[in-house]
PDB file of N, CA, C and O in Angstrom, chain B, residues numbered from 101:
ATOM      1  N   UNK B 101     109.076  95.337 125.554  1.00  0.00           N
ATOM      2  CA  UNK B 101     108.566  96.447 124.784  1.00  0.00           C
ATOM      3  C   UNK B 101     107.232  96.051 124.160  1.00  0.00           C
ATOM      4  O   UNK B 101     107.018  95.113 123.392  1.00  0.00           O
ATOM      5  N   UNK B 102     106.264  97.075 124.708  1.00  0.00           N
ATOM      6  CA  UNK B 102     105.070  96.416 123.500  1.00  0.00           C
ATOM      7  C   UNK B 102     104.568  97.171 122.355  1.00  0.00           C
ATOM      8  O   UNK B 102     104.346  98.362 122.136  1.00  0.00           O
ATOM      9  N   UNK B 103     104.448  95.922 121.604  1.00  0.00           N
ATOM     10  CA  UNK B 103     104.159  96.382 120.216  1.00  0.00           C
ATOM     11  C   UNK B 103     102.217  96.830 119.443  1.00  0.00           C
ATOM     12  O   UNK B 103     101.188  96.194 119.669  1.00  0.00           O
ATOM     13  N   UNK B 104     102.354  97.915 118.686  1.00  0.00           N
ATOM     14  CA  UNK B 104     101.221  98.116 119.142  1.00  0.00           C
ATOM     15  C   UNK B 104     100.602  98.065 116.983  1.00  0.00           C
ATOM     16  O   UNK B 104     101.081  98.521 115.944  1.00  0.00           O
ATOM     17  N   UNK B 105      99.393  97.262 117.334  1.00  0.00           N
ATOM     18  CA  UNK B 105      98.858  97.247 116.243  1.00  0.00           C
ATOM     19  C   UNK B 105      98.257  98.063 115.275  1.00  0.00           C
ATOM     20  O   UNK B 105      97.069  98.360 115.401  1.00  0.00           O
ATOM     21  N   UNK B 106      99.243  98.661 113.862  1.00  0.00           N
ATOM     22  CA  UNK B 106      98.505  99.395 113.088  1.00  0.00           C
ATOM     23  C   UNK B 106      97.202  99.267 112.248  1.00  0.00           C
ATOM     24  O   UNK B 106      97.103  98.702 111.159  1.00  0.00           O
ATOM     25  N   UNK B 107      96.056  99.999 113.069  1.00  0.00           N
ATOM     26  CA  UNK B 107      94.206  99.935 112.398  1.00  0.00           C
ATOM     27  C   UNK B 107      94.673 100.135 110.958  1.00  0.00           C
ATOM     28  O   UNK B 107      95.879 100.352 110.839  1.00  0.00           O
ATOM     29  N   UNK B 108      93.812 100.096 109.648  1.00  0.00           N
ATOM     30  CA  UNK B 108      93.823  99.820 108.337  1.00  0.00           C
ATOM     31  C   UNK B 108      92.405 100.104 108.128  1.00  0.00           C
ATOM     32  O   UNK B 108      91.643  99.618 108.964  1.00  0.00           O
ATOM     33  N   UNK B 109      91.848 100.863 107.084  1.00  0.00           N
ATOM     34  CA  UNK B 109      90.368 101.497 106.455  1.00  0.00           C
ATOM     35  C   UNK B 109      90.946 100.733 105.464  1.00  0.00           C
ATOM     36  O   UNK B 109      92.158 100.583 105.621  1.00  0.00           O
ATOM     37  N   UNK B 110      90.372 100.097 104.300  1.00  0.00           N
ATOM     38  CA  UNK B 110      90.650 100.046 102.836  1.00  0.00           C
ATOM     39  C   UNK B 110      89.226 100.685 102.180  1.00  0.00           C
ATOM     40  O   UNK B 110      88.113 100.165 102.253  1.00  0.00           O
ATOM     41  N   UNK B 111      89.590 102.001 101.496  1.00  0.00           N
ATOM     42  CA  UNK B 111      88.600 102.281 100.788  1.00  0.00           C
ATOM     43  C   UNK B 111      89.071 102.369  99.135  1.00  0.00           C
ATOM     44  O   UNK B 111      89.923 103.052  98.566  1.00  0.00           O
ATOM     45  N   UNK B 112      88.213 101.465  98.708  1.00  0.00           N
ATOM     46  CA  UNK B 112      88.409 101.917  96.535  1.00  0.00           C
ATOM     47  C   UNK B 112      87.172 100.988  96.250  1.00  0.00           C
ATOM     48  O   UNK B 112      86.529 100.149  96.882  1.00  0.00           O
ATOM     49  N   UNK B 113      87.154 101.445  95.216  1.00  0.00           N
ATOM     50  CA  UNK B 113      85.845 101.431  94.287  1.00  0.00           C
ATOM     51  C   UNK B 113      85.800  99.846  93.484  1.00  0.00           C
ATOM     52  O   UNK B 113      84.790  99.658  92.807  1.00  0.00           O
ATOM     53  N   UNK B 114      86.491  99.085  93.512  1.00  0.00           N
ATOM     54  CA  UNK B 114      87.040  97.600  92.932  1.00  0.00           C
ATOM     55  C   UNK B 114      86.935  96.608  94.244  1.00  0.00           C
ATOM     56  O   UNK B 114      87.758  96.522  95.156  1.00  0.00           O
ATOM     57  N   UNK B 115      85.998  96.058  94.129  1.00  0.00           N
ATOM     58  CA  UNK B 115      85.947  94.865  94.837  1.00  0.00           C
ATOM     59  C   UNK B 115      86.945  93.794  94.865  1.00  0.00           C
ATOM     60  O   UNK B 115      86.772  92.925  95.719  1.00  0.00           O
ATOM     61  N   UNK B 116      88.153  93.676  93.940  1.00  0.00           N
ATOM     62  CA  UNK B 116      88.913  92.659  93.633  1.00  0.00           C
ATOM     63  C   UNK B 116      89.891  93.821  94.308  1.00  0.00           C
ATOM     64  O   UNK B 116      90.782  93.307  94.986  1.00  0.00           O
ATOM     65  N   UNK B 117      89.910  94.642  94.289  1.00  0.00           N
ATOM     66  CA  UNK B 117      91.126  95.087  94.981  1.00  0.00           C
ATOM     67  C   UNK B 117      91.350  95.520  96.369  1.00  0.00           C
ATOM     68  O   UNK B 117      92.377  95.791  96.991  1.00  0.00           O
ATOM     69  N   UNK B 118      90.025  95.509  96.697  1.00  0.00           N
ATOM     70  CA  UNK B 118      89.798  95.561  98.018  1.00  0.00           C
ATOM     71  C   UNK B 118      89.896  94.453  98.950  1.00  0.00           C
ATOM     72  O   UNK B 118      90.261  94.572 100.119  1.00  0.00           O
ATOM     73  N   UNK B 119      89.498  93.189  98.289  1.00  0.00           N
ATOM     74  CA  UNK B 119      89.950  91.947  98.685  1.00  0.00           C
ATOM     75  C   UNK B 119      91.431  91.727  98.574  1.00  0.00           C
ATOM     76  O   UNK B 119      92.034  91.462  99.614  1.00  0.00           O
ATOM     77  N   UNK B 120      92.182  91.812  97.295  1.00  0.00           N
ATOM     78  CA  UNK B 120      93.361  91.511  97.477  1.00  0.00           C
ATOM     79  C   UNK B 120      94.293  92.747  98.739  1.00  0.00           C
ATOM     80  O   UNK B 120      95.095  92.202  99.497  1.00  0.00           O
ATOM     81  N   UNK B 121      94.207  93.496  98.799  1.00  0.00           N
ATOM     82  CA  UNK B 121      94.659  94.777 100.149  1.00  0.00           C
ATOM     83  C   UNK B 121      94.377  93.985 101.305  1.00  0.00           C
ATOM     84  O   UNK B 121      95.301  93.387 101.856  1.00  0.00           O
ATOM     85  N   UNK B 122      93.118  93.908 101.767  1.00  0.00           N
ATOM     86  CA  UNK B 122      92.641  93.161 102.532  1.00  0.00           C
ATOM     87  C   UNK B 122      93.692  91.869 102.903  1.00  0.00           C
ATOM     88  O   UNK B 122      94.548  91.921 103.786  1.00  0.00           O
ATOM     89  N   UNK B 123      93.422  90.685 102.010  1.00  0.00           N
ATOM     90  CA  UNK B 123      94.541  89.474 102.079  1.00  0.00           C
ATOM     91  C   UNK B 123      95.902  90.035 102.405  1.00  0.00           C
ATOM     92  O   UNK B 123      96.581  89.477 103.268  1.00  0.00           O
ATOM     93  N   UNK B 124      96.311  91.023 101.819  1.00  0.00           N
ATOM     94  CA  UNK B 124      97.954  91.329 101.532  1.00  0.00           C
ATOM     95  C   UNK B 124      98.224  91.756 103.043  1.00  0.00           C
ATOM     96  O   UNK B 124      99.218  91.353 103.646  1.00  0.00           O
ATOM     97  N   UNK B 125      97.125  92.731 103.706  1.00  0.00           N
ATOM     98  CA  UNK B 125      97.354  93.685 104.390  1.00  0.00           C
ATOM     99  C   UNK B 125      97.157  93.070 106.048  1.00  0.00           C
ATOM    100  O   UNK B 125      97.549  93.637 107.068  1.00  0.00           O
ATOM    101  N   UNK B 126      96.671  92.186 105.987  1.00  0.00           N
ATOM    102  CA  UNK B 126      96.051  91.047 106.948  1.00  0.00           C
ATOM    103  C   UNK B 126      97.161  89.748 107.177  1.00  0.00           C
ATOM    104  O   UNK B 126      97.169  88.920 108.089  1.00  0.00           O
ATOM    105  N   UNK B 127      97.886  89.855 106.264  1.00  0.00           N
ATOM    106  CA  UNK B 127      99.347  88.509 106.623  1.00  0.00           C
ATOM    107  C   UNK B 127     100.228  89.301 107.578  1.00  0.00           C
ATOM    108  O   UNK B 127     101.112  88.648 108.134  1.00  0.00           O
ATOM    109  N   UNK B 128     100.135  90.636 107.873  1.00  0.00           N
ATOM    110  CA  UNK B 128     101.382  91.345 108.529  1.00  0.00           C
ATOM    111  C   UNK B 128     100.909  91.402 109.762  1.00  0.00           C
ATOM    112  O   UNK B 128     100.009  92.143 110.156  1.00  0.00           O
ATOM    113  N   UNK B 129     101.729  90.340 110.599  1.00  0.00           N
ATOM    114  CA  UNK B 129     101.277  90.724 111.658  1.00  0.00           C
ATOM    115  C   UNK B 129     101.021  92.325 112.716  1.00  0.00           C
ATOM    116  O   UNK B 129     100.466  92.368 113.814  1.00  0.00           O
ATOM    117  N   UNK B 130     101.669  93.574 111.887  1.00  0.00           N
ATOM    118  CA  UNK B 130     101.620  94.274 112.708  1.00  0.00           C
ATOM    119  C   UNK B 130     100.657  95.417 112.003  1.00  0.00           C
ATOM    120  O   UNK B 130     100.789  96.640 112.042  1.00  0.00           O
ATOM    121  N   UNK B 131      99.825  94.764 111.463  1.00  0.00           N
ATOM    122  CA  UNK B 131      98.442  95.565 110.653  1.00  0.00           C
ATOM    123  C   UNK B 131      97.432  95.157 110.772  1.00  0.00           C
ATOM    124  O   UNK B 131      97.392  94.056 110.224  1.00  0.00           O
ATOM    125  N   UNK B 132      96.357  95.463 111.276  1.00  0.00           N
ATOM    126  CA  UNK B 132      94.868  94.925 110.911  1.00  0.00           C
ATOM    127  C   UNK B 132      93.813  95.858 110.185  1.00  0.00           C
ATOM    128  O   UNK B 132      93.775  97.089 110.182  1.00  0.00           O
ATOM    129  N   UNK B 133      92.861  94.839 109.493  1.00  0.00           N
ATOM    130  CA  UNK B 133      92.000  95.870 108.761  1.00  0.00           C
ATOM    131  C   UNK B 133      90.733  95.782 109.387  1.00  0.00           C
ATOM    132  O   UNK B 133      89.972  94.876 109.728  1.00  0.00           O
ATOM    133  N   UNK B 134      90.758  97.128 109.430  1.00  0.00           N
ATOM    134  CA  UNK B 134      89.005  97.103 110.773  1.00  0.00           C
ATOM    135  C   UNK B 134      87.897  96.882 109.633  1.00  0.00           C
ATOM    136  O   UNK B 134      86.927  96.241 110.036  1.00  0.00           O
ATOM    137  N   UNK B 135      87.847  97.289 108.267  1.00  0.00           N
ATOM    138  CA  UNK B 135      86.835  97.701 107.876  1.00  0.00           C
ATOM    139  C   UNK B 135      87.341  97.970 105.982  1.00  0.00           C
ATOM    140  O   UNK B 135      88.286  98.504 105.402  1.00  0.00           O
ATOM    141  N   UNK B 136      86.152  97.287 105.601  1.00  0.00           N
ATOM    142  CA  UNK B 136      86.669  97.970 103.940  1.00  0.00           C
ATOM    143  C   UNK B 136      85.276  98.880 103.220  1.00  0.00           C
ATOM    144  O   UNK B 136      84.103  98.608 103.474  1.00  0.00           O
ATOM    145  N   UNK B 137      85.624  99.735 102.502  1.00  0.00           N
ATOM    146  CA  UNK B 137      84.405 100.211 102.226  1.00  0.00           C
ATOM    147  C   UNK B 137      84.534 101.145 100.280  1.00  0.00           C
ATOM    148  O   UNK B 137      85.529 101.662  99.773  1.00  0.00           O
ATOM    149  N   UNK B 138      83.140 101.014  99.708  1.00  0.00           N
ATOM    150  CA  UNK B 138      83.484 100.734  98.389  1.00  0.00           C
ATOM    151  C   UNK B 138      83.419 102.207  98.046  1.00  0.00           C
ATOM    152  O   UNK B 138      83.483 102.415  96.834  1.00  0.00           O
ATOM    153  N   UNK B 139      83.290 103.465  98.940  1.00  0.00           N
ATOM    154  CA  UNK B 139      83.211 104.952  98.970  1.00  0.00           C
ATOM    155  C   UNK B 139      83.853 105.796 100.339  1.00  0.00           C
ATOM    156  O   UNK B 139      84.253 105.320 101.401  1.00  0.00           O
ATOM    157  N   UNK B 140      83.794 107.133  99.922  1.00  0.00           N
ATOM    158  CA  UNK B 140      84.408 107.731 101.251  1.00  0.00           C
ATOM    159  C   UNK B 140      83.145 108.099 101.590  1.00  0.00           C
ATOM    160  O   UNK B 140      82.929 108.819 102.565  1.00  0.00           O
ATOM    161  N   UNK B 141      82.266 107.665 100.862  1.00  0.00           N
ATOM    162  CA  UNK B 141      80.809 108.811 101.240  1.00  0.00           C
ATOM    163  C   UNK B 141      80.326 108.310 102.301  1.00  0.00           C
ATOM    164  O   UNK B 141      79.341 108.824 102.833  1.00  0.00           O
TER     165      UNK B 141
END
C-alpha cells in the first residue's frame, strides 16, 4: 500500500511559532512543510 505525503503551508505572524510548527510538524513522518510564510498576503 502506498503511503502518500501530507504538503503543510505554515502561515502566522510570530516567527517563534512558525519555527516551532515547522520543528513539530517536520518529525512526522507523514507531513512535510513546503513553505512558511509571515502573511496570507
Amino acid at each position: 500500500m502506498s503511503t502518500k505525503t501530507v504538503k503543510v503551508l505554515i502561515v502566522d505572524d510570530s516567527a517563534l511559532i512558525r519555527k516551532l510548527l515547522t520543528e513539530l510538524i517536520s518529525s512526522d513522518p507523514g507531513l512535510e512543510v513546503i513553505g512558511a510564510a509571515r502573511d496570507p498576503y
